[in-house]
C-alpha positions in Angstrom: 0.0 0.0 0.0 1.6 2.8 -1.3 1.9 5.9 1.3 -0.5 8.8 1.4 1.2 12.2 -0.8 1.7 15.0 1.7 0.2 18.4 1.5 1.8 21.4 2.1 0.3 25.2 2.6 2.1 28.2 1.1 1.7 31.7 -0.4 2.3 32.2 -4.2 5.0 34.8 -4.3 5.5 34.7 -8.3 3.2 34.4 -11.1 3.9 33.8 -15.1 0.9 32.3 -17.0 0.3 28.6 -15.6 3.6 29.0 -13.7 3.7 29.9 -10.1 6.4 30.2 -7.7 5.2 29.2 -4.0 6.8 30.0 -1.0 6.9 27.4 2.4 6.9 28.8 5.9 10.5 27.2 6.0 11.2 30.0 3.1 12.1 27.3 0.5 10.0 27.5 -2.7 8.8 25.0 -5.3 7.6 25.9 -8.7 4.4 24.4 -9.2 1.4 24.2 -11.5 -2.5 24.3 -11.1 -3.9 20.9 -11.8 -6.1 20.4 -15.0 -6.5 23.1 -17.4 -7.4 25.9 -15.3 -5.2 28.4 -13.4 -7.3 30.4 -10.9 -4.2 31.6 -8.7 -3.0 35.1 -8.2 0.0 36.2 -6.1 -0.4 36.7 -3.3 -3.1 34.0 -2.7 -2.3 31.1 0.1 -2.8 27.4 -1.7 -2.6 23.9 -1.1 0.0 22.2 -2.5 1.3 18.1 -3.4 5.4 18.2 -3.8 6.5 16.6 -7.0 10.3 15.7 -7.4 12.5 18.0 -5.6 11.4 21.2 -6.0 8.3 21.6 -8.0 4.4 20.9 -6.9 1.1 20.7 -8.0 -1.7 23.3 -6.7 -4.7 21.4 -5.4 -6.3 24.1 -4.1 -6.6 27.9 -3.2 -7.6 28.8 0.4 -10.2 31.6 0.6 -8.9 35.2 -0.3 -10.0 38.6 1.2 -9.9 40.0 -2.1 -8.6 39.9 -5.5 -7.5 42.6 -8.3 -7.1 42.7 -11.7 -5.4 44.3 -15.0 -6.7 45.6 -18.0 -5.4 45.7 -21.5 -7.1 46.1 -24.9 -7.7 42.5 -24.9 -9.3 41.4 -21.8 -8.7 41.8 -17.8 -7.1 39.2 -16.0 -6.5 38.5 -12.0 -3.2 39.1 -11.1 -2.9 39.7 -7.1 -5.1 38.8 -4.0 -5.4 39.2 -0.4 -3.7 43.2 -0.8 -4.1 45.3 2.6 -2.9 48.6 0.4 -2.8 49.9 -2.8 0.8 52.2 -3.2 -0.2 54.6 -6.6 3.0 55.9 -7.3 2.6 59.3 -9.6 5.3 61.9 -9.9 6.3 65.7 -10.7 7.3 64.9 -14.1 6.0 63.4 -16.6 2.3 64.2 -16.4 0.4 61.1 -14.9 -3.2 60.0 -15.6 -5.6 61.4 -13.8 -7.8 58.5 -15.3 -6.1 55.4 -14.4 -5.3 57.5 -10.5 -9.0 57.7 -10.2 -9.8 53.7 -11.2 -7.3 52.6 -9.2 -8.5 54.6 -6.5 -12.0 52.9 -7.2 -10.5 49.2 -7.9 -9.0 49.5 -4.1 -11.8 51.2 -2.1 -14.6 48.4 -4.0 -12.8 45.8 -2.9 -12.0 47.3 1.1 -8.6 48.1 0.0 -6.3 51.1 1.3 -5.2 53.3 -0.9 -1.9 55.7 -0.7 -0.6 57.9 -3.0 3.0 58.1 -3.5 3.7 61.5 -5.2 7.5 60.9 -6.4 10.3 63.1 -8.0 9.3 65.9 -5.6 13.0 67.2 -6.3 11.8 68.5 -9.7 10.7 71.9 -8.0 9.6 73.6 -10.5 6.5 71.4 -11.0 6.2 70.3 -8.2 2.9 72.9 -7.4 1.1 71.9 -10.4 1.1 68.1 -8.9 0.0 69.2 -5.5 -3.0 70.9 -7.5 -3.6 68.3 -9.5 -3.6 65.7 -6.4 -5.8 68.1 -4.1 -9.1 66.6 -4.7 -8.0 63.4 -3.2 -6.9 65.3 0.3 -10.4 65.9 0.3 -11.5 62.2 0.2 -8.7 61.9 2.9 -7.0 59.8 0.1 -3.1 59.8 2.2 -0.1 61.2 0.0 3.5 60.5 0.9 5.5 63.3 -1.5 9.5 62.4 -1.4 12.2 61.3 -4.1 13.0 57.8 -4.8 16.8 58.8 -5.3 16.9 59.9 -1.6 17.0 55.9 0.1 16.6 57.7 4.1 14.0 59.7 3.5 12.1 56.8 2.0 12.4 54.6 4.6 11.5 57.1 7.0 8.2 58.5 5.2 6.8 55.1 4.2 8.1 52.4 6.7 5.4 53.5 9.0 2.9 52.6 6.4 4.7 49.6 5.2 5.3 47.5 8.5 2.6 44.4 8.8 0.7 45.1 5.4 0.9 43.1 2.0 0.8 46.8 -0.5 0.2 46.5 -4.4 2.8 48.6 -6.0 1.5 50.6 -8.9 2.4 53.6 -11.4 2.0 54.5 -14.9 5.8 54.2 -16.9 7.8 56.9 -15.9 6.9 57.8 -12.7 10.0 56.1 -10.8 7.9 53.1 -9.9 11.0 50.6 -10.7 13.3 53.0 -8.9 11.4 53.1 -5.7 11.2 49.0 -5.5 14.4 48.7 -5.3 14.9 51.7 -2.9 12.6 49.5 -0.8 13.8 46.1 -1.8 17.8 46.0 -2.6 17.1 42.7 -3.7 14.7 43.1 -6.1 16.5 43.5 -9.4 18.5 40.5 -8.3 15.2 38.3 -7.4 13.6 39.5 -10.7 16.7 37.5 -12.8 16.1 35.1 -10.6 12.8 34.0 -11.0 12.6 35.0 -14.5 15.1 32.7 -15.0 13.1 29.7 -12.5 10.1 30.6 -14.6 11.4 30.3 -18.2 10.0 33.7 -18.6 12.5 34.5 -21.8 9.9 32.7 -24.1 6.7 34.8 -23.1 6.0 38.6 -23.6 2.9 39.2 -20.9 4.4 40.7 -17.9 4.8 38.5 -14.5 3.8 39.5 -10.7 6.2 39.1 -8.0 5.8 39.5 -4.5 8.8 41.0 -2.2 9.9 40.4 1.6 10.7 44.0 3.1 14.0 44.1 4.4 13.5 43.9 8.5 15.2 47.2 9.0 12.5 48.7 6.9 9.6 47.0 8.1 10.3 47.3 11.5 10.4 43.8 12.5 6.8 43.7 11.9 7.1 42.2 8.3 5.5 43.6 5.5 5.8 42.3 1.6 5.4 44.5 -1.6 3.9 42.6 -5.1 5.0 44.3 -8.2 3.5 43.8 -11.5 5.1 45.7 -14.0 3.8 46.9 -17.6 0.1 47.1 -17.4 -2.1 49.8 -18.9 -5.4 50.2 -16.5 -6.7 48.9 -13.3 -9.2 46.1 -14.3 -12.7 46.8 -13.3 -15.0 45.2 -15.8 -15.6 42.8 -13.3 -16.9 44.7 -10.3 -20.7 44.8 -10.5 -23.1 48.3 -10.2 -23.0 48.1 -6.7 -19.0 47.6 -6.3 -18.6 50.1 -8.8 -20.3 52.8 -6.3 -18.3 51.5 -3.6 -15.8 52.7 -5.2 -16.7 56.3 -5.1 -17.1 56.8 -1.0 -18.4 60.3 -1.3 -21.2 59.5 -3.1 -22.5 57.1 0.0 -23.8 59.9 2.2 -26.3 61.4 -1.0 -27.3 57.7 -1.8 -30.0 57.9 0.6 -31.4 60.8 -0.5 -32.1 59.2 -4.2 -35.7 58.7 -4.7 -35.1 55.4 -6.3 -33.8 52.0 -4.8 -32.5 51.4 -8.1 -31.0 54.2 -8.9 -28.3 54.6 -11.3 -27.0 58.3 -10.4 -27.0 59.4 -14.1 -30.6 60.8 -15.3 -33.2 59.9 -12.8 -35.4 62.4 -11.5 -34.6 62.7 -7.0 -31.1 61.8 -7.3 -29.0 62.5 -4.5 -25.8 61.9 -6.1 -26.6 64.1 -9.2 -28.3 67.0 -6.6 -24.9 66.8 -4.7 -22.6 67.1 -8.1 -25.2 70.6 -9.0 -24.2 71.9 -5.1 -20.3 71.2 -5.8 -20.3 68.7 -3.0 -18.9 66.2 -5.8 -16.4 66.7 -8.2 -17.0 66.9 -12.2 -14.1 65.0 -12.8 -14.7 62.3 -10.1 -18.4 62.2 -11.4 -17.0 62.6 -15.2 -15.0 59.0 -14.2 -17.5 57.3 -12.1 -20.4 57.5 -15.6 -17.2 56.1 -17.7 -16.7 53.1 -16.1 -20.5 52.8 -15.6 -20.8 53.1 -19.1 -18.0 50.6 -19.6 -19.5 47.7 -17.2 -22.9 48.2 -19.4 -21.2 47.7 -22.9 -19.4 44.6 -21.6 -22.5 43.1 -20.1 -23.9 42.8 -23.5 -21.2 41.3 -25.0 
């Protein structure tokens, strides 16, 4: 009688289409794939694992997340992180960042009981360095946090965000350009080194979709209370399609408090006579732009519900 296969528990720390990288709680790791056809795994997600050989596994099973993202690219949208505490939205001085994919990452996090913190970078480039402020002020208002500092200045970024850090799993993410690689490894020392690495364990050379990787803080920076960072690098937009009506208004706290006046149950807070939301926008209690966003990826999630 042949003896019964062990199970083992671990996180997924690295992700590259069907092949993941999962991490033991004795810090060795196996590269292992889901069983059957489909993948269903994100990083960040805790799974059950069956060892095969002497260092890869098979993924029987993954344990119950608190919540799961997405990316978005012209094709489709596709899971790619789970069980985040905090979303990191790293936008800088120079050059101009998106105002667009700010505010749906903004939304992405807050629908799925996410933190979110802004990480306005490159504050050494004075000159337009008030223009950001300005552009960034409507989020003070929604007491959105922002941490300004420069990733070229390692001290100060320890001290500004290891308070934030310490204990949380954050979601690293910023446009091209913004410094985004430059503060990981401000952060990470290690990173660039585990990125060869794993790219290498996970014959990434023959694939051109990006991969997700998950990072250990350095101790000194996390304060001895832990704290991991997942980077996925290259994407376009913060996938929503999949958030329903409701989640999607989730996502826009300051509408909450003006839901209740809407004379409708139903109400979509777009044309419908009593709204609360749309009475609030007329009184400047909401802003055009953040209403401007909110009917775009409405209008969005209704296209791809008939298709």
């Amino acid at each position: 009688m042949s003896a019964p296969k062990t199970e083992l528990e671990g996180r997924i720390i690295a992700a590259h289409g069907r092949h993941y990288r999962v991490e033991l709680p004795d810090g060795s790791t196996r590269q292992c794939f889901p069983r059957g056809k489909k993948a269903g795994a994100a990083v960040g997600d805790y799974v059950r694992i069956t060892p095969q050989g002497l260092d890869e596994g098979a993924i029987d099973a993954v344990l119950p997340r608190r919540n799961l993202l997405y990316r978005s690219d012209e094709m489709r949208s596709k899971q790619f992180a789970a069980n985040v505490d905090q979303l990191l939205i790293v936008v800088a001085v120079e050059p101009t960042f998106s105002d667009d994919l700010t505010g749906r990452a903004l939304a992405g996090a807050w629908s799925a009981d996410i933190v979110p913190l802004i990480v306005l970078n490159k504050t050494d480039l004075t000159d337009g360095l008030a223009a950001a402020r300005e552009r960034l002020e409507p989020l003070r208002t929604l007491d959105v946090p922002i941490v300004e500092l420069s990733a070229k200045e390692p001290q100060a970024v320890h001290e500004q965000l290891a308070p934030h850090l310490a204990g949380k799993t954050s979601l690293l993410l910023g446009q091209s350009g913004m410094g985004k690689s430059t503060l990981l490894n401000t952060l990470v020392p290690d990173a660039q080194a585990a990125t060869r690495e794993y790219s290498t364990a996970l014959d990434m050379g023959r694939h051109t979709t990006t991969s997700t990787r998950l990072y250990h803080l350095p101790r000194s920076l996390a304060r001895e209370a832990g704290g991991d960072l997942i980077d996925s690098p290259g994407f376009q937009a913060f996938g929503l399609s999949h958030l329903s009506r409701e989640e999607i208004v989730r996502g826009f706290p300051e509408f909450l408090p003006h839901i209740e006046h809407c004379r409708f149950y139903n109400c979509s807070h777009r044309h419908e006579p009593g709204c609360g939301v749309v009475a609030a926008l007329q009184n400047g209690q909401i802003t055009p732009l953040r209403y401007a966003l909110y009917q775009r990826i409405l209008e969005e999630h209704e296209t791809a519900q008939r298709y």
